[in-house]
C-alpha positions, 0 to 999 in steps of 0.5 A: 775224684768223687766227692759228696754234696750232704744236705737235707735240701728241704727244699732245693734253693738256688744256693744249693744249685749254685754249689752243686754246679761249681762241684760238678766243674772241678770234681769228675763225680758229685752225689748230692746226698739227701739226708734221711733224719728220721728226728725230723720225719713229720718236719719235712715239707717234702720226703726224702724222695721228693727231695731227691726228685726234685734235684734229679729235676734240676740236675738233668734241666741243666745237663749236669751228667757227673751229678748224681742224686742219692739218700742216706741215713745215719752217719755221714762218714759211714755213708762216705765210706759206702760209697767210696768217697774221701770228700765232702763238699760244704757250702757255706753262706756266713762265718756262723755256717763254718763254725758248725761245719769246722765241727762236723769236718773234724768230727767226720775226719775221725770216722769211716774213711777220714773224709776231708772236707771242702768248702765253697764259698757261696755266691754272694747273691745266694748267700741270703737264701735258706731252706726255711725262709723258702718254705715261710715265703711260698707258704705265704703265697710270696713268689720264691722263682728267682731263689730256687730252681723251675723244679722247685717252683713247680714241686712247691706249688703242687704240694702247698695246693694240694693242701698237704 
């Protein structure tokens, strides 16, 4: 079964890893999709290309050969149908992650293909973990190494350096 990994994953974290891993054990092709939302061009601390690379990164360090990286815009459904997929795979951290992803699957169950929706449960020491809180702590300076992969530890010392 191929099932699709949609996220923004600005940046990777090591709950977003987690999910893709457990995915990659149960399903025989996961595409982690990077979500290209032209509203929030300029909000973005890494492009959607270096998004995807980074996860390429940590995909390949962890010898992951059923996970794929790709990007998309628009809707997810209509993605899901160009790809061929009926499943999305959703982690979820608290109850008020599945009651915005309760809508969304119902609301993708009635476009496209009507792809189902299956959630994974984050692990418990993840589940703390966000994208946002990633960016305010390495923006500080803080070490953010043990709650995001090596690829993402290097991408954003290379970015918050540089000084873009």
């Amino acid at each position: 079964m191929h099932v699709v990994y949609p996220g923004s994953f600005d940046p990777l974290h090591n709950g977003h890893f987690d999910v893709i891993q457990r995915a990659s054990r149960h399903f025989a092709k996961v595409t982690v999709a990077v979500l290209e939302n032209p509203s929030k061009r300029g909000l973005w601390l890494f492009s959607p290309h270096e998004r995807v690379e980074i996860i390429r990164q940590a995909v390949g360090a962890a010898r992951l050969t059923n996970v794929e990286v790709d990007t998309f815009t628009g809707l997810l459904a209509d993605y899901m149908k160009q790809v061929n997929s009926k499943v999305i795979v959703k982690g979820l951290r608290a109850v008020s992650d599945y009651e915005n992803e309760l809508q969304m699957a119902h609301l993708n169950r009635q476009y496209g293909n009507h792809p189902e929706t299956f959630f994974i449960m984050a692990a418990t020491r993840w589940s703390f973990v966000s994208s946002t809180m990633i960016k305010e702590i390495a923006r500080y300076g803080g070490d953010v190494s043990k709650l995001v992969p090596p690829a993402t530890v290097a991408a954003l010392r290379a970015k918050l350096n540089s000084g873009e």
